[in-house]
N, C-alpha and C positions, 0 to 999 in steps of 0.2 A: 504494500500500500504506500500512495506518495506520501512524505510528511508533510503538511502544512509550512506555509512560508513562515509563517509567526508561532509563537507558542502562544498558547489560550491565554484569554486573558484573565477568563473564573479560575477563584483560586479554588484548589484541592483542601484546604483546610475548612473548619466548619464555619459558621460564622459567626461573628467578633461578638467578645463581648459584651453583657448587659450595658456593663458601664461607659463602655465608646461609644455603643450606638445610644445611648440614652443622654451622652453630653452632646451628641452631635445633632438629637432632634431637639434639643434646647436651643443649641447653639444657634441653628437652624431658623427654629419660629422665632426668634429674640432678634436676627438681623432681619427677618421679613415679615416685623410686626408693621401694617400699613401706616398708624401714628408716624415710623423712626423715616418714612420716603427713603428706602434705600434700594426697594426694588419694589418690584409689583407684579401680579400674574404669577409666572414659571419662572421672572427674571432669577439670575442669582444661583449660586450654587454652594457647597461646603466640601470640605472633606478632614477625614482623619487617619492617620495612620495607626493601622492596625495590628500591624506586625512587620520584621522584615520585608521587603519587594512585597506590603499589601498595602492598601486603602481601601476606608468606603466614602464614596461621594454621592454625591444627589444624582436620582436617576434624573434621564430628558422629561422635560414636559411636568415635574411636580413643580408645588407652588411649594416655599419655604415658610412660609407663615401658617400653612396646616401640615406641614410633614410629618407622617409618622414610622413608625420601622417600617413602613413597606417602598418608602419613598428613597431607599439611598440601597445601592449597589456593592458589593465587595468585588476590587480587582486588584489584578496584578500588575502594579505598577512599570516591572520591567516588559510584560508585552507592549505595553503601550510606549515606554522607553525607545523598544528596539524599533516600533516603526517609525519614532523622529529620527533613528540614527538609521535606516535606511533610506537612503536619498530615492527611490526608485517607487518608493510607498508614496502611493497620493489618497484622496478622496477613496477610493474604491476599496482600495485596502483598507480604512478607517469603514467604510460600511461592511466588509465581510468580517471584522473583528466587534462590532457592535453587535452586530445580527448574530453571533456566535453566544455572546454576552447573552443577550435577550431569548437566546433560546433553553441556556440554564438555569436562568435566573427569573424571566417575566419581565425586566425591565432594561432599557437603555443607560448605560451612565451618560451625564450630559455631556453635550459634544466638547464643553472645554477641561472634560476629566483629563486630558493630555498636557493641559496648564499645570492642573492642580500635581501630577504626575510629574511633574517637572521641579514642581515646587519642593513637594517631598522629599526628591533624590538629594535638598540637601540635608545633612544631618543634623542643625539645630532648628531643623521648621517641623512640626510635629500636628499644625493643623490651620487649614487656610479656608479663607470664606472672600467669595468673590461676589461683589453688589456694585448695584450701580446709582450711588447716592444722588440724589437730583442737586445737592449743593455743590459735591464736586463735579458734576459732569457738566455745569454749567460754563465751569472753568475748559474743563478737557474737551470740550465742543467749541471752542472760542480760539481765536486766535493765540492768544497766552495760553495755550494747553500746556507746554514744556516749563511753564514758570511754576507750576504747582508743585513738580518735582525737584525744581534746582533753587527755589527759594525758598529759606528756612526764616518764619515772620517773627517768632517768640520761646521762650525757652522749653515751654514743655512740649511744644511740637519735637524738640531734638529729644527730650528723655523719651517718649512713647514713640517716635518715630524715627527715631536714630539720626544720626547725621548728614547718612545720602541716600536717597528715594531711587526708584529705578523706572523711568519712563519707554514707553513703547509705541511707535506712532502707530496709527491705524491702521489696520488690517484685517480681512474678514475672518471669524471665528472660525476655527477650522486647525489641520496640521500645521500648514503654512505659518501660520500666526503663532503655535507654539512652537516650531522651529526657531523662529526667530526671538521669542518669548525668552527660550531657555538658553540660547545661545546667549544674551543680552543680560540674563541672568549669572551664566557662568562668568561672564567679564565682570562683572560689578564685583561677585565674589573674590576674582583674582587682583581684581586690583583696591578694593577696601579692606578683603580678608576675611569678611562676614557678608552674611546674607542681607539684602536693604528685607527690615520691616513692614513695607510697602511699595508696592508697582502702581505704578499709573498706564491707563492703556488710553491715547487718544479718542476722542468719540465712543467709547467704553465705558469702565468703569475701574474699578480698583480692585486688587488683589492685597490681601492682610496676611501675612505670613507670621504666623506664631509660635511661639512652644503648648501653645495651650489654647483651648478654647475663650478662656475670659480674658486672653492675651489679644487672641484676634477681635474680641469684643470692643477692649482700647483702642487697637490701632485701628477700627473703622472710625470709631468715636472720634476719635482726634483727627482723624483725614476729614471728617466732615464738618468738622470745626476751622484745618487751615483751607476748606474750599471758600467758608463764609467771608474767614476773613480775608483772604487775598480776594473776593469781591468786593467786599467794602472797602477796601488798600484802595482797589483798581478805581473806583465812583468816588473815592475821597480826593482824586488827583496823583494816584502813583502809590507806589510800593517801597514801603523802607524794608530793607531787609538788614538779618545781623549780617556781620562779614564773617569770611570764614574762618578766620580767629575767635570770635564771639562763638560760633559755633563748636569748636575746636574745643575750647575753654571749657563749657556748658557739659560735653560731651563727657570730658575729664574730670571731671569735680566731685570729690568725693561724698559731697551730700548728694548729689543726682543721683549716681551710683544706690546710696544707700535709696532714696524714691522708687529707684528699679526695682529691688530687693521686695519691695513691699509690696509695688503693685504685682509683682510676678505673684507674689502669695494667691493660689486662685481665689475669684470671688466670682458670685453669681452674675448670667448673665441678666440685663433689664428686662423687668416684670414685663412679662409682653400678654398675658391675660391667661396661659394657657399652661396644662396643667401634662408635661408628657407622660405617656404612658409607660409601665415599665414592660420592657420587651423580655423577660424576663417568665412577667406571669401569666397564667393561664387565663383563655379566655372565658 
């Protein structure tokens, strides 16, 4: 029999977890509580890593604000690896390795599981949640799209968002787009040392890269707070920014340092009205 070009991308293990999958449908309805505008409809996706070469992420087509354990997918992170590192893999190959997915599982992962996929391979990102805040995307729709990532406005934007963001001009969802995702990802890494906190994707939205669920909870929080204010910078007549000394500084300073320490301590995500069920117990 021929082997297949890729290896599967359902994992052989069982599935994750009470505990992941029950932080991840929190984590889930908390970024796509309608009140927070950060997505709407099916917009938006999550994921966590579950083990070695696994994650589960939000299947295609569920809405994050009513997600429950039937709405997120477990895969294997390295199939979906190997078809960005084969140049030869387009579209078609991304539908035969979906439709593989969907016929073990019942559901699709969403088309940007290859982001989230990217995300993971580094090892201090441990859970990411991608929305498309209408505060920042005001920005990233706008000709200053590239300023919400290179301008740092006030101190705590550097403790919860680190020093340097990581922008990605537009391109339609898809391989393509994580190709270049991940590649733009690897350089940031090799040249800062660490992974940036936060992506910007042009005409998009944001990607939050955390160690933890109520990590990625902050860093949206505060990406949606420097979208407001670099609009209101903009309608006040211009942008003062720190310099990258000030930045520098901020970054280094041993009581921020200790701020880190404490907000890392997890904390729940925002009340968003809903109560998850535990995946756990019996119907």
């Amino acid at each position: 029999m021929t082997e297949p070009a890729h290896r599967s991308a359902v994992t052989g293990a069982p599935r994750t977890g009470a505990a992941r999958l029950t932080e991840l449908i929190e984590l889930s309805r908390s970024l796509g509580a309608p009140a927070r505008d950060l997505v709407i409809l099916a917009e938006g996706n999550t994921s966590v890593r579950t083990g070695p070469g696994r994650m589960l992420v939000k299947a295609s087509g569920s809405s994050m604000a009513v997600a429950d354990e039937h709405d997120f997918v477990e895969v294997q992170t390295e199939a979906l690896v190997a078809l960005l590192d084969d140049p030869a893999a387009g579209d078609q190959a991304v539908t035969d390795l979906y439709a593989e997915v969907e016929r073990e599982t019942g559901r699709r992962p969403s088309v940007e599981a290859f982001l989230h996929a990217a995300c993971l391979e580094v090892e201090e990102v441990d859970t990411v949640g991608h929305t498309h805040p209408v505060d920042v995307n005001t920005i990233l729709c706008s000709r200053h799209a590239e300023l919400i990532a290179t301008t740092t406005l006030f101190p705590d934007q550097v403790v919860v968002l680190g020093p340097h963001a990581l922008f990605v001009p537009y391109i339609d969802p898809g391989i393509v787009l994580a190709r270049t995702f991940r590649q733009r990802l690897a350089d940031h890494v090799e040249r800062h040392g660490r992974a940036p906190r936060i992506a910007y994707l042009a005409n998009h939205g944001i990607f939050a890269l955390g160690r933890s669920p109520s990590e990625v909870e902050r860093i949206t929080q505060m990406a949606v707070k420097v979208g407001r204010v670099l609009t209101g910078s903009l309608a006040a007549g211009g942008v003062q920014s720190l310099s990258t000394a000030d930045v520098s500084r901020i970054d280094s300073r041993s009581d921020e340092a200790f701020r880190r320490r404490v907000l890392d301590r997890d904390q729940p995500p925002a009340d968003t009205g809903h109560t998850p069920p535990d995946p756990g117990a019996s119907a």
